[in-house]
N, CA, C and O atoms as a GROMACS GRO file, in nm:
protein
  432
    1UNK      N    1  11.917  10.561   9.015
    1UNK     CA    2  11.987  10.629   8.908
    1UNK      C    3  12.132  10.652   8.951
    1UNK      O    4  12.170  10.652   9.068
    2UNK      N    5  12.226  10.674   8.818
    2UNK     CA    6  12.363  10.714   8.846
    2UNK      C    7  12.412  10.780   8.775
    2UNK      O    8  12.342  10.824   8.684
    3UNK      N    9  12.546  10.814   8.782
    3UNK     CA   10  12.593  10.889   8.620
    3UNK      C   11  12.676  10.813   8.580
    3UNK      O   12  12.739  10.870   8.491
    4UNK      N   13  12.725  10.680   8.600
    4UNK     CA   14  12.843  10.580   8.539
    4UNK      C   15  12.799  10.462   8.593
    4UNK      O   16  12.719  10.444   8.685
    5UNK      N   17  12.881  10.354   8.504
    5UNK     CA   18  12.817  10.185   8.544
    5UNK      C   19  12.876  10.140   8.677
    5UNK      O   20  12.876  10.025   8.721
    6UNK      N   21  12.918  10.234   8.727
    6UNK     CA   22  12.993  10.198   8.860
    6UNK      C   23  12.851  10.204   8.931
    6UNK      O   24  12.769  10.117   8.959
    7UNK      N   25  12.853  10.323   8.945
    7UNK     CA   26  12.706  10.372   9.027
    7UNK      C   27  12.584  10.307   9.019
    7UNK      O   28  12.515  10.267   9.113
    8UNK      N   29  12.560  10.298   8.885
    8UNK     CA   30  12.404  10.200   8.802
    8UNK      C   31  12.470  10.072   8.925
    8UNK      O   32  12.413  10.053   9.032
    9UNK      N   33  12.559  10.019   8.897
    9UNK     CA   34  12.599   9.882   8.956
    9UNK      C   35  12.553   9.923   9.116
    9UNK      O   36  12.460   9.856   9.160
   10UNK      N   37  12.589   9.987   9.170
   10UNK     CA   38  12.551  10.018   9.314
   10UNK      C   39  12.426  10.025   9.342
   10UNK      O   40  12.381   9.967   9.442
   11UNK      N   41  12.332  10.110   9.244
   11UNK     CA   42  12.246  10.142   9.252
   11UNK      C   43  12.134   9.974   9.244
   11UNK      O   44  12.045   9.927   9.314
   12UNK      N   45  12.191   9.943   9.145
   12UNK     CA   46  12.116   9.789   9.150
   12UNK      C   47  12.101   9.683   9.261
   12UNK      O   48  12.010   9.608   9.294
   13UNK      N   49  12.262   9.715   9.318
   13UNK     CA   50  12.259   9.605   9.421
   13UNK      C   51  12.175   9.633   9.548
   13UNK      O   52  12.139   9.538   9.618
   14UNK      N   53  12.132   9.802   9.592
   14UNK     CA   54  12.136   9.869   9.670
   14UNK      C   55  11.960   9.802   9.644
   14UNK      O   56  11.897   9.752   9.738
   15UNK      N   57  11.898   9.815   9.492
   15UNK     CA   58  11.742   9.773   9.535
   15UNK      C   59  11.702   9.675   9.588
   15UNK      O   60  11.604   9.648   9.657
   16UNK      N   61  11.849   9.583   9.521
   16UNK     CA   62  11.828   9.412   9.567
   16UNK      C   63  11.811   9.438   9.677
   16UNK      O   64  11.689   9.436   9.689
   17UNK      N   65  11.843   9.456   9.747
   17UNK     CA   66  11.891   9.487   9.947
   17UNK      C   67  11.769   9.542   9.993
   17UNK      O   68  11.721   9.507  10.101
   18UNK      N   69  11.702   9.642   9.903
   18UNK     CA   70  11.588   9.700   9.972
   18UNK      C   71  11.449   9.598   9.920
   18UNK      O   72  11.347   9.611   9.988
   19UNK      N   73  11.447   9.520   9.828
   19UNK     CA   74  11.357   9.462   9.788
   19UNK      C   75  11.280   9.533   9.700
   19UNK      O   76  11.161   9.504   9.707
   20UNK      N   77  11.318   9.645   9.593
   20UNK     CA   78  11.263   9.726   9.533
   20UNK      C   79  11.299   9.869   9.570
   20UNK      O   80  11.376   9.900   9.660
   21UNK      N   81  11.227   9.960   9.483
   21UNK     CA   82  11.241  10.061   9.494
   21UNK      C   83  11.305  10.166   9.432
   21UNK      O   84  11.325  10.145   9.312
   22UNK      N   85  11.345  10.273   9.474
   22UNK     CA   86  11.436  10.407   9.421
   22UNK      C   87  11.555  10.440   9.470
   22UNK      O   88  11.578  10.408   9.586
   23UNK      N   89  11.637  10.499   9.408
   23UNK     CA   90  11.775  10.501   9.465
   23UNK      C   91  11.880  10.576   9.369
   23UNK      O   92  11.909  10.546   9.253
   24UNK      N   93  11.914  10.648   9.423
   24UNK     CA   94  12.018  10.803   9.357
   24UNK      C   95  12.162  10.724   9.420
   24UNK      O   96  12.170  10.685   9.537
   25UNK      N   97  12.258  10.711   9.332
   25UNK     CA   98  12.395  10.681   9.406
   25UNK      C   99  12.511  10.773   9.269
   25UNK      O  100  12.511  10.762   9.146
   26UNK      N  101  12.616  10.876   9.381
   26UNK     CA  102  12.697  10.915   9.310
   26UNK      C  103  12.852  10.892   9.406
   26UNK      O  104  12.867  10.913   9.527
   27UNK      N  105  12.946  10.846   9.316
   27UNK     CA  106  13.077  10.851   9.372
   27UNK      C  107  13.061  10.689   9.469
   27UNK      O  108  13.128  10.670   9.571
   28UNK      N  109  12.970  10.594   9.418
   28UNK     CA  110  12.959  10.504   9.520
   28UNK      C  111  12.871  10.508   9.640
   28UNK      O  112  12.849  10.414   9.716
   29UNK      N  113  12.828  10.613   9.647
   29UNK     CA  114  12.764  10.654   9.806
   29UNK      C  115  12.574  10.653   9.726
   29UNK      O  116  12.539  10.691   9.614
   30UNK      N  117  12.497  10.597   9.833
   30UNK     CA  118  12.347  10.594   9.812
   30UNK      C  119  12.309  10.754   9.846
   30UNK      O  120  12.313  10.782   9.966
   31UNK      N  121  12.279  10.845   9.769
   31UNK     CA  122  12.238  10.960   9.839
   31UNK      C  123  12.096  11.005   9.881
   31UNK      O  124  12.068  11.097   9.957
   32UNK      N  125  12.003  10.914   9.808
   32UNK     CA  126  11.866  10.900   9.875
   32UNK      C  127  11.826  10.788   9.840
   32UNK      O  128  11.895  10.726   9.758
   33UNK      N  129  11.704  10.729   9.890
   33UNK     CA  130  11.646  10.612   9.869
   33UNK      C  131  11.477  10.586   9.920
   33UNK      O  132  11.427  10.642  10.018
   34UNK      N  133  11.410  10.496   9.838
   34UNK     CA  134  11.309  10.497   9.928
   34UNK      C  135  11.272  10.306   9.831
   34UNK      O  136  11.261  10.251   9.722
   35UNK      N  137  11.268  10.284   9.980
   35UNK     CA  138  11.229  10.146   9.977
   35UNK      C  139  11.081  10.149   9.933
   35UNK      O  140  11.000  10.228   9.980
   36UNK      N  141  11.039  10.015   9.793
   36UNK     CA  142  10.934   9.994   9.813
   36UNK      C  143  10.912   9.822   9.843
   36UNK      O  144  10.898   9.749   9.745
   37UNK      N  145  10.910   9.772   9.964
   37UNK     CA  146  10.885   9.683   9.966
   37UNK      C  147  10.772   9.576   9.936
   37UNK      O  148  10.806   9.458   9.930
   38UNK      N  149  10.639   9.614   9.919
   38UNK     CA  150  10.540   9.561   9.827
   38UNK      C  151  10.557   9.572   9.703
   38UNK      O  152  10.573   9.681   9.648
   39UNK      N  153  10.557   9.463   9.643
   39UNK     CA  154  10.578   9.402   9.532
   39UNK      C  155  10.691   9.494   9.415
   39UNK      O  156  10.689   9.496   9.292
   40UNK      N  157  10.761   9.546   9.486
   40UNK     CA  158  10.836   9.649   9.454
   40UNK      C  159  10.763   9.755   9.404
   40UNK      O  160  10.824   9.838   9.336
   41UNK      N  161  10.626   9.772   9.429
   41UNK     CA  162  10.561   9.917   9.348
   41UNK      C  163  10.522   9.988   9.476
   41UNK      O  164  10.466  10.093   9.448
   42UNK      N  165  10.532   9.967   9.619
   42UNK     CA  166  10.434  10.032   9.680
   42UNK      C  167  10.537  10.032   9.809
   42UNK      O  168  10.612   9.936   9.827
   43UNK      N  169  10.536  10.157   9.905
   43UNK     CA  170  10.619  10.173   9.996
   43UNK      C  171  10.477  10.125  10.157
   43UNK      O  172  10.356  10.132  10.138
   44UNK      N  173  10.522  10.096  10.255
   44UNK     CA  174  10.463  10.076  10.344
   44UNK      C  175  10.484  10.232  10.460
   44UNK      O  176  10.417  10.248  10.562
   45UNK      N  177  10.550  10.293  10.431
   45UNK     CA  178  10.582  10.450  10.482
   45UNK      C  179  10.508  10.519  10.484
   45UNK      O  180  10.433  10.513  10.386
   46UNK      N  181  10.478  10.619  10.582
   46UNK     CA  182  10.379  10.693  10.593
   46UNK      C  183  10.385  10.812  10.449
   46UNK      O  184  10.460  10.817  10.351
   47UNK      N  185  10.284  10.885  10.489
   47UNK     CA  186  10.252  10.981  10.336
   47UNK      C  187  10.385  11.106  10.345
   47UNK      O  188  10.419  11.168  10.245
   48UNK      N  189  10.437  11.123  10.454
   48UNK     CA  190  10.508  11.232  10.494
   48UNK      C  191  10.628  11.210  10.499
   48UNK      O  192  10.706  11.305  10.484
   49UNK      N  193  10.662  11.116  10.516
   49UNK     CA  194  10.815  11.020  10.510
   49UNK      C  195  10.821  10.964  10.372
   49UNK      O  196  10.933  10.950  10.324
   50UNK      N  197  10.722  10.930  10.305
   50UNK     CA  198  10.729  10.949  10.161
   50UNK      C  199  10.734  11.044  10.052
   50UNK      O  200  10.789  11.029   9.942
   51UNK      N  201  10.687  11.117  10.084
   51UNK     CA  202  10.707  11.246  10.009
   51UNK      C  203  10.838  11.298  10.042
   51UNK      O  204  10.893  11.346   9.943
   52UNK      N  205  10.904  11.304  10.148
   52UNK     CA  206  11.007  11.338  10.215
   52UNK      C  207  11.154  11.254  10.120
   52UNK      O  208  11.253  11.314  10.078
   53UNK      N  209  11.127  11.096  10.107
   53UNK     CA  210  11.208  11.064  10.087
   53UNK      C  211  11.235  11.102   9.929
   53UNK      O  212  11.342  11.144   9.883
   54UNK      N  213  11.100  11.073   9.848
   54UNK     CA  214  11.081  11.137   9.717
   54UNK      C  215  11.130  11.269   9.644
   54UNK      O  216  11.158  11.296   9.527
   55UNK      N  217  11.126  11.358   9.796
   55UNK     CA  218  11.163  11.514   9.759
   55UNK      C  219  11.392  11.495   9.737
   55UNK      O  220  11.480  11.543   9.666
   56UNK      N  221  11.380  11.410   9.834
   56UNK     CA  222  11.532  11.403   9.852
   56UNK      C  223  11.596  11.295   9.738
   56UNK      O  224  11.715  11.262   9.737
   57UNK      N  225  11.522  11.259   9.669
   57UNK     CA  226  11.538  11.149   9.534
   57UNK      C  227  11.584  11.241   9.434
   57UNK      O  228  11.692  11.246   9.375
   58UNK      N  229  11.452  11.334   9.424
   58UNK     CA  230  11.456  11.430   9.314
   58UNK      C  231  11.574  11.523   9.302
   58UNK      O  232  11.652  11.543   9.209
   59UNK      N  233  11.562  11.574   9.423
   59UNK     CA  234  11.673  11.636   9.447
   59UNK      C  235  11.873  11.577   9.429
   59UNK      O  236  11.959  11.653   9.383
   60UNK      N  237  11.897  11.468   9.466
   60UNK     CA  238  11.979  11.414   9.430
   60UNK      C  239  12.000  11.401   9.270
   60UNK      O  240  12.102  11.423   9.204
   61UNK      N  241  11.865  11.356   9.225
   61UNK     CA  242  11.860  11.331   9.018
   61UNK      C  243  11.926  11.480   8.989
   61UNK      O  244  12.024  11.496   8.918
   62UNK      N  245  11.854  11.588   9.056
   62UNK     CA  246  11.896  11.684   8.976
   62UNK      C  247  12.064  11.725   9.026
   62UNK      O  248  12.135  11.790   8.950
   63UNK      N  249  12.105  11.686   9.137
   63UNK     CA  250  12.223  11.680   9.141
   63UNK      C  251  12.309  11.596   9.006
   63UNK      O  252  12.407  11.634   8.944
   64UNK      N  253  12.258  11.514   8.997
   64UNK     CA  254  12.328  11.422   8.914
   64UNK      C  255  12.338  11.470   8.733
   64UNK      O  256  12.410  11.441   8.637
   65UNK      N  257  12.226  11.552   8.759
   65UNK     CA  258  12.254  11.648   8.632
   65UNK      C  259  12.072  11.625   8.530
   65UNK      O  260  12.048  11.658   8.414
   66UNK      N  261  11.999  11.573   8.610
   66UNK     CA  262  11.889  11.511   8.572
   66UNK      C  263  11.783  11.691   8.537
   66UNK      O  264  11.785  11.792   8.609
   67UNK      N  265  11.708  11.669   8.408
   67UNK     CA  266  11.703  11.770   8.455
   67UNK      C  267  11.493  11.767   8.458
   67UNK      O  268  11.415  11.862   8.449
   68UNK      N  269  11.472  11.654   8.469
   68UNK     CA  270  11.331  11.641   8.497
   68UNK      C  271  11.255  11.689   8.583
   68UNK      O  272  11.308  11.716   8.691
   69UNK      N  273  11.079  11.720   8.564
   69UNK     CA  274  11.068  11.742   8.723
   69UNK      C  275  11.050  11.652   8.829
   69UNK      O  276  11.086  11.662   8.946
   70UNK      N  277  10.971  11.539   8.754
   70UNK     CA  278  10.955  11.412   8.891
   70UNK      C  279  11.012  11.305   8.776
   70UNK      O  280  10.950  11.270   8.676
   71UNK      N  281  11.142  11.263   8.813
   71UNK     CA  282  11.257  11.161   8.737
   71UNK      C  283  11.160  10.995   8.774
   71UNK      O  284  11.101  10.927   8.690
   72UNK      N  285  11.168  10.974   8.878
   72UNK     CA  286  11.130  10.872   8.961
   72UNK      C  287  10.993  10.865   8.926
   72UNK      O  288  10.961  10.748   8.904
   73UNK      N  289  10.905  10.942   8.913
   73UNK     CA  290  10.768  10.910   8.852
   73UNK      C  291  10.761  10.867   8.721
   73UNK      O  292  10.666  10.796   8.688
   74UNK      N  293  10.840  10.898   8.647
   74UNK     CA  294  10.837  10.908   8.501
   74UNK      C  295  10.907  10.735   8.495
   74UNK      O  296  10.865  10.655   8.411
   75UNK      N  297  10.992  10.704   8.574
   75UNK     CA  298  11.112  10.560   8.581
   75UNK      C  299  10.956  10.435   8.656
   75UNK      O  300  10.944  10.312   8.656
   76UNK      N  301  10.867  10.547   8.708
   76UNK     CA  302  10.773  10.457   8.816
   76UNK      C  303  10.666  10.396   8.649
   76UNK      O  304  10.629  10.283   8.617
   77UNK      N  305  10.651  10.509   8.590
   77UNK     CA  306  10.550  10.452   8.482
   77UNK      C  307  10.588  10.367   8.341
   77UNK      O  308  10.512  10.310   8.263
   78UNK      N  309  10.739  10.382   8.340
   78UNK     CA  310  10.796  10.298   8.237
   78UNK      C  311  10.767  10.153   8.258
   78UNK      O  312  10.731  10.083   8.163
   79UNK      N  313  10.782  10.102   8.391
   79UNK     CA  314  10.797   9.966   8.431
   79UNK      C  315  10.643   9.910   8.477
   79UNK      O  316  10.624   9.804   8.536
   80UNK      N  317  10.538  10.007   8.437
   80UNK     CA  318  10.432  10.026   8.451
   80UNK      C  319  10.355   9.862   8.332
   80UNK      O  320  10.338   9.929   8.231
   81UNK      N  321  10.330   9.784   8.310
   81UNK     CA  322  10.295   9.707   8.194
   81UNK      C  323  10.118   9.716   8.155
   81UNK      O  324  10.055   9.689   8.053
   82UNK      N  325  10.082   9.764   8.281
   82UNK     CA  326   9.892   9.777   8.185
   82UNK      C  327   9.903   9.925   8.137
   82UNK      O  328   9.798   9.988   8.146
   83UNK      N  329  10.021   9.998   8.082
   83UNK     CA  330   9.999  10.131   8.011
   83UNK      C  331  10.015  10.094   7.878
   83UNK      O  332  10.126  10.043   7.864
   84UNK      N  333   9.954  10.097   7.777
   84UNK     CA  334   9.991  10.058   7.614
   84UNK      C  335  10.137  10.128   7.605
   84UNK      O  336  10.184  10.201   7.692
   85UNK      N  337  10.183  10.100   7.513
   85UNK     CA  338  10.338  10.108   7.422
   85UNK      C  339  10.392  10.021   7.513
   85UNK      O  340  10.329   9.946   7.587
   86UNK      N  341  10.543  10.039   7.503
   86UNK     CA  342  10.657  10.004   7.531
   86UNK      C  343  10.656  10.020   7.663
   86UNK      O  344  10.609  10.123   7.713
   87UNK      N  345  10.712   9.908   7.745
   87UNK     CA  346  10.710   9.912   7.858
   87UNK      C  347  10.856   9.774   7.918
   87UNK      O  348  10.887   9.672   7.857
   88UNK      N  349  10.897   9.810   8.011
   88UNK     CA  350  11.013   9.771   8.077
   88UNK      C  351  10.941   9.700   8.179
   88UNK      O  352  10.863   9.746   8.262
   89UNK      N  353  10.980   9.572   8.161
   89UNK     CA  354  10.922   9.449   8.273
   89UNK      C  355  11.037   9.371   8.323
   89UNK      O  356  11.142   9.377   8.259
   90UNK      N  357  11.032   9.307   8.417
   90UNK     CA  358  11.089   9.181   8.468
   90UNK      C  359  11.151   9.083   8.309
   90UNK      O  360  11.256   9.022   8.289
   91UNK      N  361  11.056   9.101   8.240
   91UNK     CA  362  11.035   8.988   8.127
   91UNK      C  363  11.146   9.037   8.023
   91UNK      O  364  11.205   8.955   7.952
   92UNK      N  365  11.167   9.147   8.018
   92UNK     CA  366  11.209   9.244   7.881
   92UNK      C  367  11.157   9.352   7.894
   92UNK      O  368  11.116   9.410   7.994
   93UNK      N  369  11.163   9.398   7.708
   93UNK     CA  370  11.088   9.526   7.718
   93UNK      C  371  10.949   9.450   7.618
   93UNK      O  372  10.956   9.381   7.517
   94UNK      N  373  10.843   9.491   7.688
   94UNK     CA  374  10.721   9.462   7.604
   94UNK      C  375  10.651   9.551   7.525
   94UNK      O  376  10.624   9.665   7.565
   95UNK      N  377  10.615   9.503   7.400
   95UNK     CA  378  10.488   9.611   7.374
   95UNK      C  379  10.383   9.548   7.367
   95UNK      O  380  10.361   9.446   7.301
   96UNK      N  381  10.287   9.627   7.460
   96UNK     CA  382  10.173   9.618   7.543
   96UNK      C  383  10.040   9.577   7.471
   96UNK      O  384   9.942   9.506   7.488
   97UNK      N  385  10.100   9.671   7.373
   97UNK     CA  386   9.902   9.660   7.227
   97UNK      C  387   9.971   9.514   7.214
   97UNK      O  388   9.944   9.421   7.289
   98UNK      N  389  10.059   9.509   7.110
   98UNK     CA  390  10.055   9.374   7.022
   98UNK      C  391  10.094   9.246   7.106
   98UNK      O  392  10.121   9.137   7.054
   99UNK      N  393  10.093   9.280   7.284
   99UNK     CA  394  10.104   9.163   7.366
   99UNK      C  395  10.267   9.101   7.372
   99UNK      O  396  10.301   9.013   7.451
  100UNK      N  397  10.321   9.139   7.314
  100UNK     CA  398  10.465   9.060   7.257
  100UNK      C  399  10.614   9.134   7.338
  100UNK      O  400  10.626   9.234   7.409
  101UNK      N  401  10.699   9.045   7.294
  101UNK     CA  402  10.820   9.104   7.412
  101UNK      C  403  10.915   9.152   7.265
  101UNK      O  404  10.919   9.087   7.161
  102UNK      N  405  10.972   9.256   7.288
  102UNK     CA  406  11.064   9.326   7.142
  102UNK      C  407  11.196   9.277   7.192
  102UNK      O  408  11.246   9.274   7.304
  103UNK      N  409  11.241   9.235   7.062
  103UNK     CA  410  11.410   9.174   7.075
  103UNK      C  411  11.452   9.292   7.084
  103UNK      O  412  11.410   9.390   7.022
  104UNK      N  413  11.571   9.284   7.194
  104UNK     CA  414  11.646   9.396   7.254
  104UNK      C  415  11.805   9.419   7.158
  104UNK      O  416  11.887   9.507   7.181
  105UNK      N  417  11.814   9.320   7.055
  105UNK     CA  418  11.901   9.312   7.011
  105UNK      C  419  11.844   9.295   6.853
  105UNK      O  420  11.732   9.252   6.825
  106UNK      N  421  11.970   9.348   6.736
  106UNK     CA  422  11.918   9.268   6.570
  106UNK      C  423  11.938   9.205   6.567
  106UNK      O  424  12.041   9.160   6.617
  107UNK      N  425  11.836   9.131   6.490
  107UNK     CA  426  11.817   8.964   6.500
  107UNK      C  427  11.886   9.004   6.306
  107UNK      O  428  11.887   9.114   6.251
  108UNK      N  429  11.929   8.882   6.255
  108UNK     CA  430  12.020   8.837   6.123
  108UNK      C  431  12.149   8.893   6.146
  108UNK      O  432  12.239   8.876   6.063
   0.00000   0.00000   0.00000
């Protein structure tokens, strides 16, 4: 997450680099992160260094003005695709019941 396309931009390149994952960047700077390097859904980190890094995620979102309680859980289940509705894939955005990918743009 960021608060400007500067940041989003950082923030993107920053997953590329990690091979997935989470990542808070403000002013340019990464302020937490947690790599998930399996298949980008799953960290190889212990339970305590994960939670750890998670706590310092959250904490950064709400720096950023976020005002959720778990930001990153909620971003973890969007990109989620066996949950019905709308869902954010690699592919697009899909919806899940009717199997199909929704134009992101108006079509005519």
């Amino acid at each position: 997450v960021g608060a400007d396309d500067a940041d989003l931009l950082a923030a993107a390149r920053r997953l590329e680099a990690l091979g997935g994952g989470f990542v808070a960047v403000a002013g340019g700077r990464v302020l937490a992160e947690l790599a998930l390097p399996l298949a980008g859904l799953m960290t190889d980190l212990p339970l305590a260094e994960t939670r750890a890094a998670l706590d310092a995620l959250d904490a950064a979102a709400r720096e950023l003005g976020c005002t959720l309680p778990s930001p990153y859980m909620a971003l973890s289940f969007l990109g989620l695709p066996v949950i019905p509705e709308l869902r954010v894939t690699d592919l697009g955005l899909v919806d899940v019941l009717a199997g199909r990918l929704v134009p992101l743009a108006a079509e005519g």
